[in-house]
Backbone atoms as SQL, in Angstrom:
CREATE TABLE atoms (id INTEGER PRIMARY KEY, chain TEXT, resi INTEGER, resn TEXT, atom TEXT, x REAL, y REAL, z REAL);
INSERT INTO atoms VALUES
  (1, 'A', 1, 'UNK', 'N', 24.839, 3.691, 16.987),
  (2, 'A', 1, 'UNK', 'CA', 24.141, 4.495, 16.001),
  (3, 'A', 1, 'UNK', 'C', 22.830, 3.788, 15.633),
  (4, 'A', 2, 'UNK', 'N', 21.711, 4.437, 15.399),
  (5, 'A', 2, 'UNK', 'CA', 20.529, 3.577, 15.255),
  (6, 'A', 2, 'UNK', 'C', 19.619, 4.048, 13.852),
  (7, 'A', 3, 'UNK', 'N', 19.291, 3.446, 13.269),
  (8, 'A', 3, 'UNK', 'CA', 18.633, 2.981, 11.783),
  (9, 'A', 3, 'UNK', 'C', 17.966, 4.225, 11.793),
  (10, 'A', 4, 'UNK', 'N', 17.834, 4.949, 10.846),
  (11, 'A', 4, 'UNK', 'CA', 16.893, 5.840, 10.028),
  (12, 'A', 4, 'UNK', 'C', 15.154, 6.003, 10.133),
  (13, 'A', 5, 'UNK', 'N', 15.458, 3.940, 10.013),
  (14, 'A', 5, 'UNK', 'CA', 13.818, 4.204, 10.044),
  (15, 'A', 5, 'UNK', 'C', 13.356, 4.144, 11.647),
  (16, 'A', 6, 'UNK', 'N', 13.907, 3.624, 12.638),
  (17, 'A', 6, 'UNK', 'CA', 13.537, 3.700, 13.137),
  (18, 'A', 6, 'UNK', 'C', 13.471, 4.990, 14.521),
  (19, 'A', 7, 'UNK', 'N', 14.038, 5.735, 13.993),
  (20, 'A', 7, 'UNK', 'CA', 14.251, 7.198, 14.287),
  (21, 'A', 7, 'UNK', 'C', 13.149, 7.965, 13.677),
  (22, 'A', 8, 'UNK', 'N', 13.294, 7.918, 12.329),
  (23, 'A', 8, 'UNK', 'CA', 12.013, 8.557, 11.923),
  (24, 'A', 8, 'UNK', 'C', 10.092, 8.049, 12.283),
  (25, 'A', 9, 'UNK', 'N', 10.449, 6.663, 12.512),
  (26, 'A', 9, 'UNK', 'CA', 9.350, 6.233, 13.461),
  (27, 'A', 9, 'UNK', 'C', 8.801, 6.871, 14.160),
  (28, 'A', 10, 'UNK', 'N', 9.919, 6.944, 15.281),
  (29, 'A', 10, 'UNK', 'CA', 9.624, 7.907, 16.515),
  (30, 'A', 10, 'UNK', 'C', 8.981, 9.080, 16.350),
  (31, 'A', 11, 'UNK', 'N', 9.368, 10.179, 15.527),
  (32, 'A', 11, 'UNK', 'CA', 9.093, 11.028, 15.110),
  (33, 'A', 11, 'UNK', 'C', 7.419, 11.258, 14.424),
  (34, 'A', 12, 'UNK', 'N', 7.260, 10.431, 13.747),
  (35, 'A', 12, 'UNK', 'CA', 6.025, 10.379, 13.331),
  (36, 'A', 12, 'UNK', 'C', 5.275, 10.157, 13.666),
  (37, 'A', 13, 'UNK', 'N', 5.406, 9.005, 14.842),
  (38, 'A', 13, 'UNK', 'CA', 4.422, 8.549, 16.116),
  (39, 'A', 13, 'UNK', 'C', 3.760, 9.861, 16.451),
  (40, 'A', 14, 'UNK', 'N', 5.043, 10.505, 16.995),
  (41, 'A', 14, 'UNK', 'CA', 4.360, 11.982, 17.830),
  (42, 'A', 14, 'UNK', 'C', 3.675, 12.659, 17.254),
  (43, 'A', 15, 'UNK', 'N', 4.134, 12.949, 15.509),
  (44, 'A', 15, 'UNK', 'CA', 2.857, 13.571, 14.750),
  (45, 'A', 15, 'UNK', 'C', 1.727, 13.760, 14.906),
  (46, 'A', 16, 'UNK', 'N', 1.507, 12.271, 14.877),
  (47, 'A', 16, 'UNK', 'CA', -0.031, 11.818, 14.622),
  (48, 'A', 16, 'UNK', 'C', -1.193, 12.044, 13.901),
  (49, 'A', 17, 'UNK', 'N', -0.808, 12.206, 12.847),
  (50, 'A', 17, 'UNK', 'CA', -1.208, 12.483, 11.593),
  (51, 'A', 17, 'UNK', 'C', -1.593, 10.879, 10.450),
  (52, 'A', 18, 'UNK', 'N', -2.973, 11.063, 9.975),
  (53, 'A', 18, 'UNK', 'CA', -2.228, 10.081, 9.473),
  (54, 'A', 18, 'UNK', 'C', -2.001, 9.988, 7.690),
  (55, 'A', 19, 'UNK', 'N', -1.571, 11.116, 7.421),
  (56, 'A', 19, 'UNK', 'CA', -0.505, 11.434, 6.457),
  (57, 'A', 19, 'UNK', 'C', 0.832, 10.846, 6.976),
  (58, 'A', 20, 'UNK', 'N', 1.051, 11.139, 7.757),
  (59, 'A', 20, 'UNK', 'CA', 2.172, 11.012, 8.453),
  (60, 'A', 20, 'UNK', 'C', 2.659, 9.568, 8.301),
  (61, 'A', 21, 'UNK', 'N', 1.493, 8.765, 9.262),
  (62, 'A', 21, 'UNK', 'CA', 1.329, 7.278, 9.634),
  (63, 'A', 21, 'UNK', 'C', 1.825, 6.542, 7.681),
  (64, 'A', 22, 'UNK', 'N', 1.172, 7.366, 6.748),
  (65, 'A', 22, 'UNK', 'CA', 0.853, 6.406, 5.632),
  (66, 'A', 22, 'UNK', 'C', 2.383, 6.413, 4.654),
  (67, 'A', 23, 'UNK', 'N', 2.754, 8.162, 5.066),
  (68, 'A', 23, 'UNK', 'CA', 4.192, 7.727, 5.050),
  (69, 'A', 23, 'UNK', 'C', 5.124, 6.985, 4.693),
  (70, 'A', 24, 'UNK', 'N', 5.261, 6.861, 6.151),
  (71, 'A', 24, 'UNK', 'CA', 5.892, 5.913, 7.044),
  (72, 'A', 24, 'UNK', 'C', 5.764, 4.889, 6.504),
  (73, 'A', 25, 'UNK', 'N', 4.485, 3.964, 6.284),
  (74, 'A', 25, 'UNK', 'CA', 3.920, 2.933, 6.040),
  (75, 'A', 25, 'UNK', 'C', 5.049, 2.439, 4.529),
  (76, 'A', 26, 'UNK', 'N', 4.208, 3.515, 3.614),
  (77, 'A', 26, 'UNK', 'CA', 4.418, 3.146, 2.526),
  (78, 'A', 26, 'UNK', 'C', 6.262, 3.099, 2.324),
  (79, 'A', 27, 'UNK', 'N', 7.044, 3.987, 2.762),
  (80, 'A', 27, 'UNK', 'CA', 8.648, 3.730, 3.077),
  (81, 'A', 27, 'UNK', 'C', 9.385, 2.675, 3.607),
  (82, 'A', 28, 'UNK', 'N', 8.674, 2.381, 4.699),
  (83, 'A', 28, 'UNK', 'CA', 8.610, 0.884, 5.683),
  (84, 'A', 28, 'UNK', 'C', 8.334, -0.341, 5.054),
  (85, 'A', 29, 'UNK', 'N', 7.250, -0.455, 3.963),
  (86, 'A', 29, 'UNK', 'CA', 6.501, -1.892, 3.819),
  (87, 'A', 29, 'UNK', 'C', 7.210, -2.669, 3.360),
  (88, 'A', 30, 'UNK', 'N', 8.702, -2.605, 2.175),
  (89, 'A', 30, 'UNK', 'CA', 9.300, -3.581, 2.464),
  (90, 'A', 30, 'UNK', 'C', 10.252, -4.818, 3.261),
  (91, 'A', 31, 'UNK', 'N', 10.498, -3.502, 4.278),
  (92, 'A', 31, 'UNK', 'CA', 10.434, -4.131, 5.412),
  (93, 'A', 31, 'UNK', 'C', 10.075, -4.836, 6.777),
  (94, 'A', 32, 'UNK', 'N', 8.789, -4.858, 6.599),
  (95, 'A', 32, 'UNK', 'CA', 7.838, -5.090, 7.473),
  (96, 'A', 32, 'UNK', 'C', 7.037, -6.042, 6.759),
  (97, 'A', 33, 'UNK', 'N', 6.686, -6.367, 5.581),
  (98, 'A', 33, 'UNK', 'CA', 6.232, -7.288, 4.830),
  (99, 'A', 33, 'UNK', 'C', 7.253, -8.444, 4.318),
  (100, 'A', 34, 'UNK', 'N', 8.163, -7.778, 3.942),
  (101, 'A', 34, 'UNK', 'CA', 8.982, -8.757, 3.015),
  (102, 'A', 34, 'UNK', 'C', 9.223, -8.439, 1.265),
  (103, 'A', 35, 'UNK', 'N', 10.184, -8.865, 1.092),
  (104, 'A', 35, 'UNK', 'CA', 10.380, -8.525, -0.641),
  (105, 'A', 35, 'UNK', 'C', 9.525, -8.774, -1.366),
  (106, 'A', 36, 'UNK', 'N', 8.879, -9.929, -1.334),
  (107, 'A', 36, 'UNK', 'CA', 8.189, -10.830, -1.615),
  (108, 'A', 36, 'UNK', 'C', 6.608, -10.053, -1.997),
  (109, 'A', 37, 'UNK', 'N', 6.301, -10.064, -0.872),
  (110, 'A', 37, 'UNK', 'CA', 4.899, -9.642, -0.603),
  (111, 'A', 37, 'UNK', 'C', 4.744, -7.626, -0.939),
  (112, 'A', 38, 'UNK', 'N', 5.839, -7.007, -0.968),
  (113, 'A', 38, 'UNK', 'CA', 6.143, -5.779, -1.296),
  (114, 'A', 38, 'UNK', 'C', 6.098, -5.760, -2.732),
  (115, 'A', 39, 'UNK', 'N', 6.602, -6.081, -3.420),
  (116, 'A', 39, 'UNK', 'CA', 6.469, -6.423, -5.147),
  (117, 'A', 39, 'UNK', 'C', 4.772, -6.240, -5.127),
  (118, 'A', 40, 'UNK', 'N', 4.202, -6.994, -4.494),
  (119, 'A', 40, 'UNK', 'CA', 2.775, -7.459, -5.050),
  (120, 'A', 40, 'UNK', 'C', 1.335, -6.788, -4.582),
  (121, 'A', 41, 'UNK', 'N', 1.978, -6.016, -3.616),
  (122, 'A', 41, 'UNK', 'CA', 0.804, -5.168, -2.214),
  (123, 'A', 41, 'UNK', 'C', 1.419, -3.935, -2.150),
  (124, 'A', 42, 'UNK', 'N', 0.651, -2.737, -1.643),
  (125, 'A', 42, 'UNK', 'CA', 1.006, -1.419, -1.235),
  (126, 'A', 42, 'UNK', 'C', 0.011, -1.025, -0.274),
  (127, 'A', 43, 'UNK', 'N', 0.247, -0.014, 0.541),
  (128, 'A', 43, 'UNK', 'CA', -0.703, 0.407, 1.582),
  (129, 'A', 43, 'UNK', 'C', -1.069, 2.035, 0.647),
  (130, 'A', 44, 'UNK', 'N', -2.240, 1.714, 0.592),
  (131, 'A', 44, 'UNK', 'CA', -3.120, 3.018, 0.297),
  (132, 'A', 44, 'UNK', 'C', -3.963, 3.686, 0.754),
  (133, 'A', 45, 'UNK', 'N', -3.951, 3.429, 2.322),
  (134, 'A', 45, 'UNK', 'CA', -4.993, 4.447, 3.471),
  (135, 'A', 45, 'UNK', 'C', -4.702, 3.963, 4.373),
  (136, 'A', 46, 'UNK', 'N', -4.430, 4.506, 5.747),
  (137, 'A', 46, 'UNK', 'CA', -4.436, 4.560, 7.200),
  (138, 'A', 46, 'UNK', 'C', -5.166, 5.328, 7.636),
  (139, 'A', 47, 'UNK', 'N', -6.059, 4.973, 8.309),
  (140, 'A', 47, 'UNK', 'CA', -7.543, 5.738, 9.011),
  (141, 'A', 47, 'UNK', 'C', -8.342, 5.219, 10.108),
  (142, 'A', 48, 'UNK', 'N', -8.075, 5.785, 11.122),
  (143, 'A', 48, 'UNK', 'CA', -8.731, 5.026, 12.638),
  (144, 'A', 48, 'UNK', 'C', -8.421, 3.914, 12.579),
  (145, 'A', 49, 'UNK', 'N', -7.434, 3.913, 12.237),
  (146, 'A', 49, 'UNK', 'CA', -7.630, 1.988, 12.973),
  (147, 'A', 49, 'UNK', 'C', -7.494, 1.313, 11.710),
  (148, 'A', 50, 'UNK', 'N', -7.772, 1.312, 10.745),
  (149, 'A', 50, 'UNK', 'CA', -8.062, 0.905, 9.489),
  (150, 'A', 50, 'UNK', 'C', -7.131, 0.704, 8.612),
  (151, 'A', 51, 'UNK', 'N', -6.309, -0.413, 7.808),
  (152, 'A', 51, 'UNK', 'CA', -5.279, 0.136, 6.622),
  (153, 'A', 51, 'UNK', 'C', -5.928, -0.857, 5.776),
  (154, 'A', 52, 'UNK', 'N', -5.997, -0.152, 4.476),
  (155, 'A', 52, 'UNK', 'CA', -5.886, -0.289, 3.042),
  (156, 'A', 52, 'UNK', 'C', -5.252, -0.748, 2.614),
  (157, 'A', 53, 'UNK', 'N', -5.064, -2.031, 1.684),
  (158, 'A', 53, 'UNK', 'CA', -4.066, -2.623, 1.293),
  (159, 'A', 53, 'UNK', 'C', -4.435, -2.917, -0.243),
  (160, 'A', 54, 'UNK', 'N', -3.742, -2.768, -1.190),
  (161, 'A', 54, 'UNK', 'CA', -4.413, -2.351, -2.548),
  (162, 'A', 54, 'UNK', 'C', -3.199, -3.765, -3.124),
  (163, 'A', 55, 'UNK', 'N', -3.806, -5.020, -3.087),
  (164, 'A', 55, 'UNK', 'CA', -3.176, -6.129, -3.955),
  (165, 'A', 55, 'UNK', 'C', -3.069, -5.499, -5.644),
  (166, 'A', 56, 'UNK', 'N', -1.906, -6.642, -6.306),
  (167, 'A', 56, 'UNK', 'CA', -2.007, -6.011, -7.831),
  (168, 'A', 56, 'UNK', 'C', -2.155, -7.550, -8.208),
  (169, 'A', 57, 'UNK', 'N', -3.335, -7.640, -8.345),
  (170, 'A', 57, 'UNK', 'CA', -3.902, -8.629, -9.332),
  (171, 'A', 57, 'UNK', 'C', -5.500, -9.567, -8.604),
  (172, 'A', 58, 'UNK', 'N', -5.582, -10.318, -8.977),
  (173, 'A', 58, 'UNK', 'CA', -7.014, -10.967, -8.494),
  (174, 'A', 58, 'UNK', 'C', -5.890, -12.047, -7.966),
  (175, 'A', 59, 'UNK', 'N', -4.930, -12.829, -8.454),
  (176, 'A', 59, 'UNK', 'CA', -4.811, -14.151, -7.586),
  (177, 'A', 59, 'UNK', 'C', -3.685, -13.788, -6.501),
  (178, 'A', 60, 'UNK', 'N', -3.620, -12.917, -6.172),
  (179, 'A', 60, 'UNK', 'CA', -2.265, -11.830, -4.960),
  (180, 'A', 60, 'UNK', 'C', -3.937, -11.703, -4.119),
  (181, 'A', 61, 'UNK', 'N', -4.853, -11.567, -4.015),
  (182, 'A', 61, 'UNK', 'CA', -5.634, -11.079, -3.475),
  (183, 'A', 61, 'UNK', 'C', -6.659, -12.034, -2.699),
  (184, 'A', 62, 'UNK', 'N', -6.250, -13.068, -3.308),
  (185, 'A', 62, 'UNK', 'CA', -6.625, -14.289, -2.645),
  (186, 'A', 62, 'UNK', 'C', -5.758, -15.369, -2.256),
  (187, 'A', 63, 'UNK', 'N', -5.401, -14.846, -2.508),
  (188, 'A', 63, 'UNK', 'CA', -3.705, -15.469, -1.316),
  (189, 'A', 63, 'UNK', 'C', -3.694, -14.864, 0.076),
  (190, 'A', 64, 'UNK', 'N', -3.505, -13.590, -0.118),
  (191, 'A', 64, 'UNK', 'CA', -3.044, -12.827, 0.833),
  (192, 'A', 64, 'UNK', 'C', -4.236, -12.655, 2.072),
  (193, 'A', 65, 'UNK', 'N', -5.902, -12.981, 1.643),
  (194, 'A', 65, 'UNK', 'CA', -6.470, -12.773, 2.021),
  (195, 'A', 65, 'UNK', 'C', -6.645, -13.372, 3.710),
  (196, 'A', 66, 'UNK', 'N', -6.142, -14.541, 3.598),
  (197, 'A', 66, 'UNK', 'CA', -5.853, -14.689, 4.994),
  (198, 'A', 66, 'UNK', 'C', -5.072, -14.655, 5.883),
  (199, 'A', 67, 'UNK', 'N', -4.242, -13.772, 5.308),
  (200, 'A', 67, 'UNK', 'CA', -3.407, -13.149, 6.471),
  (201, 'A', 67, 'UNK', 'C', -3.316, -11.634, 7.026),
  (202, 'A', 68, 'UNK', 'N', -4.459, -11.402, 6.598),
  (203, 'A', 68, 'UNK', 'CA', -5.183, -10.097, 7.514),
  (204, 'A', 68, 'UNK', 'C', -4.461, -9.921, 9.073),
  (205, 'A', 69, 'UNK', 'N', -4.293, -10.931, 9.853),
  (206, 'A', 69, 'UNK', 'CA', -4.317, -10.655, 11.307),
  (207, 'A', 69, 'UNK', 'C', -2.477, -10.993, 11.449),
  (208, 'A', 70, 'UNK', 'N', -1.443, -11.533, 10.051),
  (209, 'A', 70, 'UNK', 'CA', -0.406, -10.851, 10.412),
  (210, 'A', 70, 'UNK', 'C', 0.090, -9.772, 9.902),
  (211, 'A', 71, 'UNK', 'N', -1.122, -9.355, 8.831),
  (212, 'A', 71, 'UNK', 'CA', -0.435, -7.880, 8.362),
  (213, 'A', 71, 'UNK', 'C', -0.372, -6.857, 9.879),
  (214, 'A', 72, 'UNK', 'N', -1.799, -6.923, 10.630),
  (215, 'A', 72, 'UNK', 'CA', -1.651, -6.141, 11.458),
  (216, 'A', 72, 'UNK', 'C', -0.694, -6.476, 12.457),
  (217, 'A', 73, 'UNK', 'N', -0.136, -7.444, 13.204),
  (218, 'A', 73, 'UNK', 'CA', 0.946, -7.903, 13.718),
  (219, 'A', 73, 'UNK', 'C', 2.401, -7.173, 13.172),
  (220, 'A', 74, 'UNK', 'N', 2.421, -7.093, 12.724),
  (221, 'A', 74, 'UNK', 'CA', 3.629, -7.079, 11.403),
  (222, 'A', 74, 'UNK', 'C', 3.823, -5.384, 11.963),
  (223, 'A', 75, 'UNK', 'N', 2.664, -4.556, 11.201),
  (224, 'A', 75, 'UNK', 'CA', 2.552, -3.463, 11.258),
  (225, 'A', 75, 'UNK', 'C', 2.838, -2.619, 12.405),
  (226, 'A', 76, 'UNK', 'N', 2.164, -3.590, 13.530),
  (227, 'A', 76, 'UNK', 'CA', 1.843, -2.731, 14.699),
  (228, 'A', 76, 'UNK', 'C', 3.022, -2.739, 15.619),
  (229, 'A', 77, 'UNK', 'N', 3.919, -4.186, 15.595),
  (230, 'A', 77, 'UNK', 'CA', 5.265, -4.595, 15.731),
  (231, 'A', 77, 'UNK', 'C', 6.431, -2.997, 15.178),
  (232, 'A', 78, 'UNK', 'N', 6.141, -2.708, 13.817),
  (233, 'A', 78, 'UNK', 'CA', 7.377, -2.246, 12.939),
  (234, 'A', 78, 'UNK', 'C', 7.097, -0.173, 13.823),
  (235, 'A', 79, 'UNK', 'N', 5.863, -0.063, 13.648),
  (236, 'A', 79, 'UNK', 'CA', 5.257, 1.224, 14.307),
  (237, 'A', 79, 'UNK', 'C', 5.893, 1.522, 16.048),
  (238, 'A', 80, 'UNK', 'N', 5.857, 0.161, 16.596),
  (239, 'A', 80, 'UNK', 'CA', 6.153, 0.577, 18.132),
  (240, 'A', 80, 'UNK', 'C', 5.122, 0.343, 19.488),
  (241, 'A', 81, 'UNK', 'N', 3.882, 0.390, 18.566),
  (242, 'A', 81, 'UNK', 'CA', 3.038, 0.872, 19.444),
  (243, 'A', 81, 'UNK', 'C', 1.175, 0.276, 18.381),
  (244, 'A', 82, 'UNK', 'N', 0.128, 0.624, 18.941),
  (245, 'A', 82, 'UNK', 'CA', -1.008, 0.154, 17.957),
  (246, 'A', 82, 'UNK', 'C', -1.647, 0.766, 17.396),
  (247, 'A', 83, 'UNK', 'N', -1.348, 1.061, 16.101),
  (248, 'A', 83, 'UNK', 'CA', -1.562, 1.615, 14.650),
  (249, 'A', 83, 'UNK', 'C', -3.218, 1.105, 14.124),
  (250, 'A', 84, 'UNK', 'N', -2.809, -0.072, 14.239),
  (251, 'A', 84, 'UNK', 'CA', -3.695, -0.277, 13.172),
  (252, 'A', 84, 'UNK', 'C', -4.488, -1.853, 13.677),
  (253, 'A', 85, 'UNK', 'N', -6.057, -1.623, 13.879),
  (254, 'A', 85, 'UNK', 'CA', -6.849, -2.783, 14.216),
  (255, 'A', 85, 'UNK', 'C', -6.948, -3.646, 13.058),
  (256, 'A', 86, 'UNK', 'N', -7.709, -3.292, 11.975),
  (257, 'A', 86, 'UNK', 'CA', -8.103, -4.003, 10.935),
  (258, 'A', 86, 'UNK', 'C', -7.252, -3.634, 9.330),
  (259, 'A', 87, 'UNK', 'N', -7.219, -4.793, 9.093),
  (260, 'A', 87, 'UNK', 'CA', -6.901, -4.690, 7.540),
  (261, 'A', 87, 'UNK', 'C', -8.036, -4.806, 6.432),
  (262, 'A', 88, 'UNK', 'N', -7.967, -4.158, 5.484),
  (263, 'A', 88, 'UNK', 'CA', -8.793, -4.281, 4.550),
  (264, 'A', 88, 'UNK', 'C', -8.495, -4.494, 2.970),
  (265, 'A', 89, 'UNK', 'N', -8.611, -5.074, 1.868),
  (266, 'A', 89, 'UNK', 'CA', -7.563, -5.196, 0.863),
  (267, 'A', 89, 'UNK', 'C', -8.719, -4.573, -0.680),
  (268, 'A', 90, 'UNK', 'N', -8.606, -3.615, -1.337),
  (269, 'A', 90, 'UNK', 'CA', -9.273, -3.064, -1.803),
  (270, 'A', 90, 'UNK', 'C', -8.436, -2.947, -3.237),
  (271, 'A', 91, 'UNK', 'N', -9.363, -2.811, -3.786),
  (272, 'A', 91, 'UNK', 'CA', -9.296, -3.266, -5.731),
  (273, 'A', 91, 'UNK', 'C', -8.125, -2.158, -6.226),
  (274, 'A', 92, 'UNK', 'N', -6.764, -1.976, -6.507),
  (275, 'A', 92, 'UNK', 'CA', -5.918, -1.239, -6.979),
  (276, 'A', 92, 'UNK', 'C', -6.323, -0.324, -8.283),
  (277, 'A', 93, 'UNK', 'N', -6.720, 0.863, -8.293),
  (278, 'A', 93, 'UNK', 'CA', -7.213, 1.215, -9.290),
  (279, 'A', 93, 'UNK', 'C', -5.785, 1.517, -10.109),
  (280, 'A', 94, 'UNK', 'N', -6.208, 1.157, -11.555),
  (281, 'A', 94, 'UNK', 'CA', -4.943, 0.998, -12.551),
  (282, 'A', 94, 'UNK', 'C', -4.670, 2.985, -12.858),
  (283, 'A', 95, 'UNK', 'N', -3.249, 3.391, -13.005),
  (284, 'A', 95, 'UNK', 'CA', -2.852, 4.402, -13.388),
  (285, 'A', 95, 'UNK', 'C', -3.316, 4.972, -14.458),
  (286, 'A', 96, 'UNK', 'N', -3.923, 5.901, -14.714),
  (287, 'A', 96, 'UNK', 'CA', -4.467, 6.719, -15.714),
  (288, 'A', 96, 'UNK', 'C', -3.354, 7.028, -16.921),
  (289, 'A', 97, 'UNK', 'N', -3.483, 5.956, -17.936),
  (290, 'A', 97, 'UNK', 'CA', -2.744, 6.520, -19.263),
  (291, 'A', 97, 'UNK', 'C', -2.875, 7.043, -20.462),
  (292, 'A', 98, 'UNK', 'N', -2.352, 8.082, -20.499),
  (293, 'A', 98, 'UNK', 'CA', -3.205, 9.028, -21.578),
  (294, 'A', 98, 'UNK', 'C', -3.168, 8.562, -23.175),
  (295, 'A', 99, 'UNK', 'N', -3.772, 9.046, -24.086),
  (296, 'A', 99, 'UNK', 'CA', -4.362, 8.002, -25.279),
  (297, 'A', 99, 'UNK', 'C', -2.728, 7.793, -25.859),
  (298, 'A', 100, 'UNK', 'N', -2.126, 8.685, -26.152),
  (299, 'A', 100, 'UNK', 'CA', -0.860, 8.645, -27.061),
  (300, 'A', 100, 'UNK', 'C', -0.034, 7.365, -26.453),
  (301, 'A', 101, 'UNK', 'N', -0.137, 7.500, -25.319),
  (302, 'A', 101, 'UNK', 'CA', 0.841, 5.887, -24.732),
  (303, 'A', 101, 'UNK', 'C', -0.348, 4.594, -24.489),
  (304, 'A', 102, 'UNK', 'N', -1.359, 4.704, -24.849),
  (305, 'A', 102, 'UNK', 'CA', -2.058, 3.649, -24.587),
  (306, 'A', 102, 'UNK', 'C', -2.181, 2.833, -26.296),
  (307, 'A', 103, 'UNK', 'N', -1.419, 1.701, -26.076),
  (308, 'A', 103, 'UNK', 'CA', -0.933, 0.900, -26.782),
  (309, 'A', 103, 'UNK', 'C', -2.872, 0.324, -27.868),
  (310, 'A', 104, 'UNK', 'N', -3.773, 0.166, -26.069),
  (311, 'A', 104, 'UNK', 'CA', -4.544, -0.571, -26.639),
  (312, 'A', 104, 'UNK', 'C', -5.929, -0.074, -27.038),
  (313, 'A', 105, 'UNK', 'N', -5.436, 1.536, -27.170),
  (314, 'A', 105, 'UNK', 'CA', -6.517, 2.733, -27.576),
  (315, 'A', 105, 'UNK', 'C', -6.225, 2.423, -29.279),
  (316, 'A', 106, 'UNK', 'N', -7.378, 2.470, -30.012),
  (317, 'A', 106, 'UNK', 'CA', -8.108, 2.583, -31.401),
  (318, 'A', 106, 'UNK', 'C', -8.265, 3.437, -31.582),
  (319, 'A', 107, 'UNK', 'N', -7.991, 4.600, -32.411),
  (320, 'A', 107, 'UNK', 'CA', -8.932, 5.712, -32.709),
  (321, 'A', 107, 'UNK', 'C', -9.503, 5.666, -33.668),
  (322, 'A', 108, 'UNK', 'N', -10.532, 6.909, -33.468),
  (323, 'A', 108, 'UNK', 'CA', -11.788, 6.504, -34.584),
  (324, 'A', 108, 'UNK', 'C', -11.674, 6.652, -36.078),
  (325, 'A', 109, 'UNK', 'N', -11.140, 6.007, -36.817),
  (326, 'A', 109, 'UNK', 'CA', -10.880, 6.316, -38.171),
  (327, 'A', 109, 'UNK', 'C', -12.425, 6.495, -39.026),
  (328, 'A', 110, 'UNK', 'N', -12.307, 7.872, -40.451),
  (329, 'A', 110, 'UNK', 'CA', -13.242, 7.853, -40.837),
  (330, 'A', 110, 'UNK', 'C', -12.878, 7.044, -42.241),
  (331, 'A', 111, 'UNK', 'N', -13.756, 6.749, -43.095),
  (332, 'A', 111, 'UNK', 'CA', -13.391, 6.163, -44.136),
  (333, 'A', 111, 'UNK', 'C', -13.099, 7.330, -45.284),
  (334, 'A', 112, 'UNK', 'N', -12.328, 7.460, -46.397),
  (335, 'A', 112, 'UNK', 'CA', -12.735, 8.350, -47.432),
  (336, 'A', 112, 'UNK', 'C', -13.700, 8.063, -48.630),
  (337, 'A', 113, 'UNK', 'N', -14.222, 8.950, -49.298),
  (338, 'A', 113, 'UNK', 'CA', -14.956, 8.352, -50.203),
  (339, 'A', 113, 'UNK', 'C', -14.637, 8.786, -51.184);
């Protein structure tokens, strides 16, 4: 009997989409990265050749920075086949939280007189 993911691999290969590819990616990465490095990184674009890797923090981002050439190893290994030339690691934009849950929103108080 053979693993899920790597059945659905297959499948997506043929797609070729790369919706498809990012998927995959993003379902896959803790396994193909590690626990470790999954906590701290996410893939946020696959494009010609290209993946996006969106670190969460400034010192994850300079760590990780030199290992560009086994993310793609890693990747291209877990895929089957060659996905992906270059890595790129790009600034995680923070989740949009609206004022009522934003702890560190002020609103504008007027004074009375």
């Amino acid at each position: 009997m053979e693993r899920a993911g790597e059945f659905l691999g297959r499948a997506l290969r043929r797609l070729e989409r790369t919706e498809a590819a990012l998927a995959w990616l993003t379902s896959a990465w803790p396994s193909i990265v590690g626990p470790a490095l999954s906590k701290h990184t996410r893939p946020v674009r696959c494009e010609r050749g290209t993946l996006d890797i969106a670190p969460v923090g400034a010192p994850w981002t300079a760590q990780i920075e030199s290992m560009q050439r086994e993310f793609c190893v890693r990747v291209n290994q877990a895929w089957g086949s060659t996905l992906i030339h270059e890595v790129k690691f790009i600034a995680a934009r923070p989740a949009r939280v609206s004022r009522e849950f934003d702890n560190a929103h002020t609103p504008f108080l007027r004074r009375r007189r």
